[in-house]
DOSE-64864 format. One record per residue (C-alpha): x, y, z; residue number from 1. Coordinates in steps of 0.2 Angstrom, whole numbers, plus 2048, in hexadecimal, padded with zeros to 3 digits. Each point is the difference from the previous one (the first is absolute). Example, Ala and Ser with C-alpha at 12.3 -4.5 7.8 and 13.67 -1.06 7.14 Angstrom:
<recs>
((83E, 7EA, 827), 1)
((806, 811, 7FD), 2)
</recs>
This chain:
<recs>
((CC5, F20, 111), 1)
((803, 7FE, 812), 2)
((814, 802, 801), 3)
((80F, 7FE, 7F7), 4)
((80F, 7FB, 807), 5)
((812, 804, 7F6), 6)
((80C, 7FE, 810), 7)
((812, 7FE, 7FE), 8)
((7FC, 7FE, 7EB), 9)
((80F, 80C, 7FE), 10)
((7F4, 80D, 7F7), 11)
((80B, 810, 7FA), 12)
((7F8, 810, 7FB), 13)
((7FC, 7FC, 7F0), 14)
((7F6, 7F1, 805), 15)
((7F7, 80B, 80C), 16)
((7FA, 80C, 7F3), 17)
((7FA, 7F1, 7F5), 18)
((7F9, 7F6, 80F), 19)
((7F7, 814, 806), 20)
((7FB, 804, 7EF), 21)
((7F4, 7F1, 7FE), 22)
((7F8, 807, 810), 23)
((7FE, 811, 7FA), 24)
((7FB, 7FD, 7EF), 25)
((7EF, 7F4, 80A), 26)
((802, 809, 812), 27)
((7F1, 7F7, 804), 28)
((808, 7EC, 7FE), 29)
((80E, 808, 80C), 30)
((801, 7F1, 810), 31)
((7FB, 806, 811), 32)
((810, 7F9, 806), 33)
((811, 802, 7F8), 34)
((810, 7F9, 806), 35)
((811, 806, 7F7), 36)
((80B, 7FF, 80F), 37)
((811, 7FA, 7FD), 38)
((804, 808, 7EF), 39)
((80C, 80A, 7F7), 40)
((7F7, 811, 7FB), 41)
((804, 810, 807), 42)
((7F5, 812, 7FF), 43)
((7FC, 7FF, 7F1), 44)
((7F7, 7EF, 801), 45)
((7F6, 809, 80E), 46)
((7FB, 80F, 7F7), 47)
((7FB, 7F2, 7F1), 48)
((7F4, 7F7, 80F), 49)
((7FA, 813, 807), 50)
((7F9, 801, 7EE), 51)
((7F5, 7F0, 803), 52)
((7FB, 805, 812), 53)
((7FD, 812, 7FE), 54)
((7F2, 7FA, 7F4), 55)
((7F0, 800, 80A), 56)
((7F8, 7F1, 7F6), 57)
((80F, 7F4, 806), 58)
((7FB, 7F2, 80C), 59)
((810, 7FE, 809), 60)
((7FD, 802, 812), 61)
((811, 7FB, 808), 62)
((811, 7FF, 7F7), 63)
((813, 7FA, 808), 64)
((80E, 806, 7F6), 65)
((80E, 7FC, 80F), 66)
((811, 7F9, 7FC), 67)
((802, 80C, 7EF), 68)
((80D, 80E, 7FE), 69)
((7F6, 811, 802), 70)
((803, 811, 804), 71)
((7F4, 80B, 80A), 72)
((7FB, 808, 7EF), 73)
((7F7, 7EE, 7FA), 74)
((7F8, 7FF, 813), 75)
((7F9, 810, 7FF), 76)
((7F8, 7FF, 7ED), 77)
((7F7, 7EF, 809), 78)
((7FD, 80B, 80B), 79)
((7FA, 80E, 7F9), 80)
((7F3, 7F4, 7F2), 81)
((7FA, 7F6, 80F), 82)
((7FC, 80F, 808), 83)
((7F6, 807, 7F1), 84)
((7F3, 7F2, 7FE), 85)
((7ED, 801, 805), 86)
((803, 7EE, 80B), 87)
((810, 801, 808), 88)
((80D, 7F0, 7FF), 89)
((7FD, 7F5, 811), 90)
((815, 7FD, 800), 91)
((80F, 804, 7F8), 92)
((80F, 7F7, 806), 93)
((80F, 809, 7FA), 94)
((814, 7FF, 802), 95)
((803, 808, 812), 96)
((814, 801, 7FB), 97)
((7FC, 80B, 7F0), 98)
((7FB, 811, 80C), 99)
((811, 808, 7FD), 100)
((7FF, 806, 7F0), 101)
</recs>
């Protein structure tokens, strides 16, 4: 897959966890390019995600998650899985208003 792109598809948490456990059940059909700006998922749609990207056979190489509710706890677990792979991600585009935690 090249990219997905769920923007503004009112996603919640729970549909994160589905749409991320389809990706880490097959880490290695993960798209190089995901979009899921513009939703309604919060930390813990993020810690579901940093499961997915802290894997090192995941493909995904950029990812925007801007215009959802998130804390700096769901940043940093991005964060921290991006940080933990062999091949680092190109880009993360997150929320620049969710800092104050």
């Amino acid at each position: 897959l090249g990219s997905i792109a769920l923007t503004g598809c009112y996603l919640d948490n729970e549909a994160v966890k589905v749409f991320a456990s389809s990706f880490k059940d097959n880490p290695k059909m993960t798209p190089k390019k995901i979009s899921l700006a513009c939703n309604y998922f919060s930390d813990i749609g993020y810690y579901f995600l940093s499961e997915v990207i802290g894997n090192d056979e995941c493909k995904l190489e950029e990812i925007s998650l801007i215009g959802n509710d998130c804390g700096l706890t769901g940043i940093r677990s991005i964060v921290s899985a991006a940080a933990g792979r062999e091949i680092p991600l190109k880009k993360i585009e997150y929320p620049t208003d969710c800092m104050a935690d």
